[in-house]
N, C-alpha and C positions, 0 to 999 in steps of 0.2 A: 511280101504281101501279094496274093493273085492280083489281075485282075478286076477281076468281079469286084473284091474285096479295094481293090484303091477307087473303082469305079464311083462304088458305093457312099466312100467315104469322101468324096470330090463333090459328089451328090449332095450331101449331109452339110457339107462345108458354106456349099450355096446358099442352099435354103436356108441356113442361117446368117447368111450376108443378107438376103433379099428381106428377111422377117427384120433384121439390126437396121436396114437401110429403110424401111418402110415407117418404123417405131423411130426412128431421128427423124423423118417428117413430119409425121402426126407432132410429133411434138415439140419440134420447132416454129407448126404449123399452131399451135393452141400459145406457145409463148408468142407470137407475131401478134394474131388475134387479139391476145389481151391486152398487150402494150399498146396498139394502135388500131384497134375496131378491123372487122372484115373489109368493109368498104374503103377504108385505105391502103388493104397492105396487097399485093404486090407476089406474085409466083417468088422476080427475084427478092426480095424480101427474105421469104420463108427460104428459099435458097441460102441466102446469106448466113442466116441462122444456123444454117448445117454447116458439114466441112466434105456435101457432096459437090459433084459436078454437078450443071443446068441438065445435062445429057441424064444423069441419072434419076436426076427428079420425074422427066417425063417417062421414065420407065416402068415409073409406080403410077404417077395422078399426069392429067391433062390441062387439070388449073385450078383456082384454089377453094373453087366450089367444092369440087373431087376433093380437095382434102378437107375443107368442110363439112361436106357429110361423112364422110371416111370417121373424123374425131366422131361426129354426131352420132354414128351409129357405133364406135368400140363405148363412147359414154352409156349409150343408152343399153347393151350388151350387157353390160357389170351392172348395171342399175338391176337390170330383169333378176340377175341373182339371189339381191336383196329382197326384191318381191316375192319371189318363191318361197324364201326364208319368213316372211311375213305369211304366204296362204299357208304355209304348214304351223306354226302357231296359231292363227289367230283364229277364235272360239266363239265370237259374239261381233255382229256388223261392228259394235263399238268399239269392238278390241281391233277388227281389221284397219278402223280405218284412221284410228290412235297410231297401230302400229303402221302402218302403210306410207304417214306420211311422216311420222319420224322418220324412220327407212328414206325418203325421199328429200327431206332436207342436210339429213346427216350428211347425204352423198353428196349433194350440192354444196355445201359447209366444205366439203374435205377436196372436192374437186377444184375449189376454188380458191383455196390456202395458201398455196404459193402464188397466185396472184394479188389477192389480197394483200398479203405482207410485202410483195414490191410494187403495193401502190398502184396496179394499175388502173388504166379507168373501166376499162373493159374484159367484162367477166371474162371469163373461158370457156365455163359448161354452157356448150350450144344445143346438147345434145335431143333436148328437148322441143327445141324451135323448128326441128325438121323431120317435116313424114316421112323417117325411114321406112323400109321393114319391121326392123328391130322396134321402133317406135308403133305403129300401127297392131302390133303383134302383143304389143303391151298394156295399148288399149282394150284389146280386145278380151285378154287376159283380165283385167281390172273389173271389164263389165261382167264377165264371167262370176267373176268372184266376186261381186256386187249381188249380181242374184242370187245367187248361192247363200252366201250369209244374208241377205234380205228375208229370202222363203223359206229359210233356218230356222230364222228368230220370228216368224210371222207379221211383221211389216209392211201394212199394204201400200207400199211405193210400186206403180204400174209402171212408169215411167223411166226403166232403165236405161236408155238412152241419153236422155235430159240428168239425170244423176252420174251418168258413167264420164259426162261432158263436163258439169259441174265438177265434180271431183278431182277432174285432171286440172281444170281451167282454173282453180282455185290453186294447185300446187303450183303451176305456172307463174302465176302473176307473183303470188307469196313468195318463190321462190329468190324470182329475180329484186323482189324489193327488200328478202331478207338481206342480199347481198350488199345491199346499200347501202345498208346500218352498222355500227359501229359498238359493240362488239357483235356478231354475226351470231345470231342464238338461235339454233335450231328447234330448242326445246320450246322459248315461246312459239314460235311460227306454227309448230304441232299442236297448243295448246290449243292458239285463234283458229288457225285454220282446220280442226277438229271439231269446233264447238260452231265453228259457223254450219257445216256442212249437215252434222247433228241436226242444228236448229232448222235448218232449212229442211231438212227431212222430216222432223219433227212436224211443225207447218202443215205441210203440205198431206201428211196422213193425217192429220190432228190426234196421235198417238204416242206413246212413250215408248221408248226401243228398246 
């Protein structure tokens, strides 16, 4: 082998330790989180959880905010996939936003499964509690496609801002209280929090969608 060619593949070798060693924290970093809340746990903690050095941890994150939003923003990443899967479907505001927040519960349902089944007390999926990028990016995306399907369907809701707010503020809260409940059903949470959001559009145009 040249060279170039062991160079290369020495290269390759890394990059896939540092991607291995980064994905062992993150996700050592979401089982700490759920077993014992942000607020208690501890750099070495999430340390302990891996089978790195302390040395190696700081080579990725600084402290466990950094890996905090680190999770926050790979969650909210995969989520936006799903969203795009939803604006290429959906045909009618009604359909977007049926389908938008299935899409949105489903993922919080699956992200938080293996927590849920060991009992812990404290969710995992952060990903939404912090203005990433990725998050801010998604918003903005939503409003978009909020007006879009709105001036579609002829809809006189002015007020895209207060709706693009409500809409997030609504999977949020639902969200986290779907989590709480036993069994965890995505499907209702879609239904309530579809028909509330409807309704309140409804309201406020005093029009049928």
């Amino acid at each position: 082998m040249s060279n170039s060619a062991e160079s290369l593949a020495a290269s390759g070798k890394r990059a896939r330790s540092k991607a291995a060693n980064r994905r062992a924290i993150l996700s050592a970093g979401r089982r700490v989180f759920a077993r014992i809340g942000f607020d208690a746990t501890t750099v070495r903690d999430i340390i302990r959880e891996t089978d790195l050095a302390a040395g190696t941890f700081y080579n990725y994150f600084k402290s466990k905010e950094e890996v905090f939003e680190a999770i926050a923003e790979d969650s909210t990443y995969r989520f936006r996939t799903r969203l795009s899967d939803v604006r290429a479907r959906a045909t009618t505001f009604e359909d977007y936003i049926q389908q938008a927040y299935h899409a949105y519960f489903s993922f919080v349902a699956a992200e938080n499964e293996e927590a849920i089944r060991m009992g812990a007390p404290h969710m995992a999926l952060i990903g939404v509690r912090v203005d990433t990028p990725e998050m801010l990016a998604i918003a903005d995306e939503i409003r978009s496609d909020l007006d879009h399907v709105l001036s579609a369907s002829g809809a006189p809701v002015t007020d895209i801002d207060y709706l693009t707010a409500a809409a997030i503020g609504i999977a949020r809260e639902m969200g986290d209280h779907m989590l709480q409940r036993r069994p965890v059903d995505a499907v209702a949470a879609t239904k309530f929090a579809t028909a509330l959001l409807l309704g309140g559009v409804r309201e406020v145009s005093g029009k049928p969608l």
